[in-house]
N, C-alpha and C positions, 0 to 999 in steps of 0.2 A: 151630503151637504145641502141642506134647502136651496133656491133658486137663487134669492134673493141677496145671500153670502156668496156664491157662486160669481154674481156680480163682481161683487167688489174684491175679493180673492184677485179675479183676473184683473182687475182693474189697478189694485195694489202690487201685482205680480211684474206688473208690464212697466208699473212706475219704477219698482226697483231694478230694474234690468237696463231702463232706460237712465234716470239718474235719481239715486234712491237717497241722499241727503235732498236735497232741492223736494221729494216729495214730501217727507219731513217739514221740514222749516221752508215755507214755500217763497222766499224773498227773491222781488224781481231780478235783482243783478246776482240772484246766483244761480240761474238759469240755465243749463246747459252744462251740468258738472263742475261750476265754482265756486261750490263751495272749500275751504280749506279743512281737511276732517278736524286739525285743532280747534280750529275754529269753532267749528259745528259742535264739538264736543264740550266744549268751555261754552259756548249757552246752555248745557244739561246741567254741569255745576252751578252754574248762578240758578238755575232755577230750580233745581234741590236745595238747593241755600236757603233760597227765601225759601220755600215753602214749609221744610224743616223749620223756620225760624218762627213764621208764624204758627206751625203746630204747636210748637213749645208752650206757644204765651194762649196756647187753650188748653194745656195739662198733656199733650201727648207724651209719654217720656220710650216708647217703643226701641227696639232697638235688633229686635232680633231677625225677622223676617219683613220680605215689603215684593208686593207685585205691582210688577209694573206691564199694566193693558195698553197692547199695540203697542208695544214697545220699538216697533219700526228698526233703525239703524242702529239703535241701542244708545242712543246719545243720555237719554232719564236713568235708565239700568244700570250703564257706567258709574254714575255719579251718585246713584242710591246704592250701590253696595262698595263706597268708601263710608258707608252710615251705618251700615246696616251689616249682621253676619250672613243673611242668606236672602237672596233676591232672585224672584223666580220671572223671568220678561216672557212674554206670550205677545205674539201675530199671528196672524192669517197667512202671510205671506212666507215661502219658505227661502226666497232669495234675500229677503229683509233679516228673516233670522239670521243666516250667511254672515249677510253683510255685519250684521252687529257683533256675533261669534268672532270675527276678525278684528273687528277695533277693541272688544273687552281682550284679547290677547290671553284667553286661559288661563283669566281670572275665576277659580276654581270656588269661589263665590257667587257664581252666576249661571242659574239653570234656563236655558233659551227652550221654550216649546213652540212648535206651531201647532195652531189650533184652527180648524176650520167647522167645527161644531157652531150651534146657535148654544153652548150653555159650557161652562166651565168643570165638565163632571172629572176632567184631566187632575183636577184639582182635586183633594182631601179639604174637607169643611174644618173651618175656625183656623187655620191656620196662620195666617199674616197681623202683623201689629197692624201693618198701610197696605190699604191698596189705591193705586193712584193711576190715573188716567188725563193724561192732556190733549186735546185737538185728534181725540179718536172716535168719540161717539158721534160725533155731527156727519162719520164720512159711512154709514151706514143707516137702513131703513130704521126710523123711529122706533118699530116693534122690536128691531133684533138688539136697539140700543137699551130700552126698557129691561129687556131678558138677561144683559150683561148686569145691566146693574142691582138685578136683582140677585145674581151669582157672586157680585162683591160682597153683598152682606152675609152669602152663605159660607163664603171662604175667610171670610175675617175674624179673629176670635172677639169674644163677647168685649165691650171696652174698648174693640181695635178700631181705627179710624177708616175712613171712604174718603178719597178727595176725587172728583172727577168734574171734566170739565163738558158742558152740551150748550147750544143755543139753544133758547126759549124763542122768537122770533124776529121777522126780520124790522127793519127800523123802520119808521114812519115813511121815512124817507123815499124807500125803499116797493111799498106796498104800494100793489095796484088800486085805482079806483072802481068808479063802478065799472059793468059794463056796456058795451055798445058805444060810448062816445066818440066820434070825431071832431077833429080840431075844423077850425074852422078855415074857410080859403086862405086868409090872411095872417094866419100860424104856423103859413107852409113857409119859412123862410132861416135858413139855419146857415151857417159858417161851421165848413170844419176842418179840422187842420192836424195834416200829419205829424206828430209829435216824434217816431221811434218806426226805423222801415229800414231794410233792409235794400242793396241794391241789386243784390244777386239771389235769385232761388233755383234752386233744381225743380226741371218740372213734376208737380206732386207733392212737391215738398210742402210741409205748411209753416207758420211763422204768426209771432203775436203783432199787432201791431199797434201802437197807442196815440189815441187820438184824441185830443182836445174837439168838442161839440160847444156851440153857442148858440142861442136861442135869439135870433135877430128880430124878429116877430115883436110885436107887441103885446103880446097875446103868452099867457103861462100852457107851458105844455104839462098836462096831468094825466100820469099813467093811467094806460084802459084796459082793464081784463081781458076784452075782445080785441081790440084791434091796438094791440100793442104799440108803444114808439119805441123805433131800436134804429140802429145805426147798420149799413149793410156793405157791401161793395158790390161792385161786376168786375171784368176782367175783357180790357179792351186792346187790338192789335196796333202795330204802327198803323197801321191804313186805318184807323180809325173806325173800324167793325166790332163788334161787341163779340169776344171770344167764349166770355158764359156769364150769366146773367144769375145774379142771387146766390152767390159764394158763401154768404155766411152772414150771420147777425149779431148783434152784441146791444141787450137793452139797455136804455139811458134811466136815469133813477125818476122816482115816483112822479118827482115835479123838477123842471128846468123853468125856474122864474123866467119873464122879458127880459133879455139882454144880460142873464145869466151864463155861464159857463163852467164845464162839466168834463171831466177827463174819464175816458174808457177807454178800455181793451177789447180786440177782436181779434181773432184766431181762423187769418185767411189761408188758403189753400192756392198754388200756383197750379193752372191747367197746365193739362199733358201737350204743352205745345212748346219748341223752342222759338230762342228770339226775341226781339226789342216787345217789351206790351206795356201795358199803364193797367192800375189798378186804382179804382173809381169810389171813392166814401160818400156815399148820400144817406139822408135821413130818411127812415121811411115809417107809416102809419100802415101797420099792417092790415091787407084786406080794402084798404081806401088807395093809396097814392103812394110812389115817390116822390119829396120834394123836387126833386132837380126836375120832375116834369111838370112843375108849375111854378118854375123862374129861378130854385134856390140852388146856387153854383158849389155841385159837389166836388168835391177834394180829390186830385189826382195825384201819383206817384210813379215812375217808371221804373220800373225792373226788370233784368235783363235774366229772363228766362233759360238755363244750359241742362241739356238732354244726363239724364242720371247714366253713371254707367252700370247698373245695373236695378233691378227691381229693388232688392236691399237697398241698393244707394238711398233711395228715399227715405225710408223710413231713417236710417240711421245719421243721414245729414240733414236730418231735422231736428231740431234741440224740440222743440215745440210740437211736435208730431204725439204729445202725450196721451195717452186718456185723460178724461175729465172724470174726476172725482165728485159724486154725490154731495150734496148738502144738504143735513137734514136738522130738524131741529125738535124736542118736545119743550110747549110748554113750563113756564115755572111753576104754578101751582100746581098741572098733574107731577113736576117730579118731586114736590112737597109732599104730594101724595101716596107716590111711589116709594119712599126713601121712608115716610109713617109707617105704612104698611109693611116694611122690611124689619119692622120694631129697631129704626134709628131716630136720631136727632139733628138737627143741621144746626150747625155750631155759628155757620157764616155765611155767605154771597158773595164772590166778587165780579160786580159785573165790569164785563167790557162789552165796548159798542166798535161797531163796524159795518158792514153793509147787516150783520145779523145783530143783537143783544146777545148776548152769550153770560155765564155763570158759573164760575167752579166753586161749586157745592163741598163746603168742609163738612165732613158727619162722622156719628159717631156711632156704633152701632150699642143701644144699650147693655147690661149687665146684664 
């Protein structure tokens, strides 16, 4: 397996062990294994619905075979082979396959493979009416995302359709400026305010925690290539001694107007110490300063730190202790380009916006 799959295999291996719907469908309050699997499985129907639905009103009339890429927990695979006679789901991951094997309940319409190859040769060419892919190629290297999609066009029969979902890039919003800029003395001044904190952690343990940031300044903060603005914390004792200094970061968006405000998440880690401590939110310009050491009053919280009972302990009483999943994105017009060159057509766009621009590309592969 290349390196670079290797990655994200172990990356997607460690999510599904740890909580394998939630990496799916990644919604805040279902964090920690809440999702309900009816639940979770009843958004795979509504979104086979619609999507079927707009196939239709572009001439797809398919019916016989449909793969379904990264098929994950199977929640797409379920609800495409109540359509379809034969549906073949493909992951990386072999505890994801499991887990989906179990909720389709030996529906003898449903061929699960894992695939840790960069190319689909598992597959026999022209076979599928659909292949369909959602919220799977952004979690992988650009290159290897290009290589799949160039393996949908080989497995789908001539006439069959492609639907797959990638970001093209991130939003304005979003995007560094130049670099080298520092703010100026008087831009050093920010309000920040615990939103979502826990009051207990096992020492080790990690924990999301979301914060509201305001820009009190007069002054616009505009992201810098080099010296980044992100939000950070330390880790202080009751006696008031710094326990550890530079916990973690979580960057604020491209620009935070004057007197603006702006809600993030950061993914602190509790030191291996028990007992009473505070954990400290400041702004910081990377490479130049922390606010709080030029007047601006960082955000405290107290948490009562308890010794794990064992090294396990940690990991596993930490909901949030996950890996972090890749984001990646190609270009719209290279995958206008990509999708030409596979001798298809693109039928449609529909974008959505979020911290990226995103696309699921309707196509067709021609005759």
């Amino acid at each position: 397996m290349p390196g670079d799959l290797r990655e994200v295999q172990d990356t997607w291996e460690r999510l599904a062990q740890i909580d394998p719907l939630w990496a799916v469908l990644s919604e805040p309050d279902k964090r920690g294994r809440k999702w309900c699997p009816d639940d979770f499985l009843a958004t795979g129907r509504l979104e086979i619905e619609h999507l079927l639905e707009d196939l239709r009103s572009l001439g797809f009339d398919g019916r016989e075979s449909a793969l379904d890429f990264g098929c994950g927990a199977g929640r797409l695979s379920i609800a495409l082979a109540a359509g379809f006679s034969q549906v073949v789901s493909v992951d990386i991951s072999p505890t994801m396959v499991e887990t989906a094997r179990t909720f389709a309940g030996g529906a003898s319409n449903i061929r699960f493979i894992v695939n840790d190859r960069d190319d689909l040769s598992v597959l026999a060419p022209g076979q599928f009416d659909l292949v369909y892919s959602n919220i799977v190629l952004q979690h992988m290297p650009p290159e290897a995302a290009a290589g799949y999609i160039r393996e949908f066009y080989r497995v789908v029969r001539p006439g069959g359709f492609v639907v797959f979902q990638i970001p093209s890039h991130l939003t304005e919003e979003w995007l560094p400026g130049g670099g080298g800029s520092v703010l100026p003395e008087e831009a050093r001044a920010a309000r920040v305010v615990v939103l979502d904190a826990p009051a207990t952690l096992v020492a080790g343990q990690k924990t999301v925690v979301r914060l509201q940031v305001t820009n009190q300044s007069g002054v616009d903060w505009m992201q810098d290539l080099v010296h980044q603005i992100n939000v950070g914390n330390h880790w202080v004792g009751a006696d008031g001694v710094e326990i550890l200094h530079d916990d973690a970061r979580s960057r604020l968006p491209g620009s935070v107007r004057a007197g603006e405000t702006c809600e993030v998440s950061i993914e602190i880690c509790a030191p291996r110490v028990t007992g009473c401590a505070c954990v400290e939110f400041d702004v910081v310009q990377e490479a130049v300063c922390w606010f709080a050491d030029h007047g601006s009053i960082p955000a405290r919280h107290p948490i009562a730190i308890t010794a794990p009972i064992s090294e396990e302990d940690v990991v596993e009483s930490a909901p949030s202790a996950y890996p972090t999943f890749m984001m990646n994105g190609i270009p719209r017009d290279e995958v206008r380009d990509l999708v030409a060159a596979c001798g298809a057509e693109v039928l449609d766009e529909a974008e959505h916006i979020t911290e990226w621009v995103s696309y699921r590309y309707t196509t067709r592969l021609k005759d």
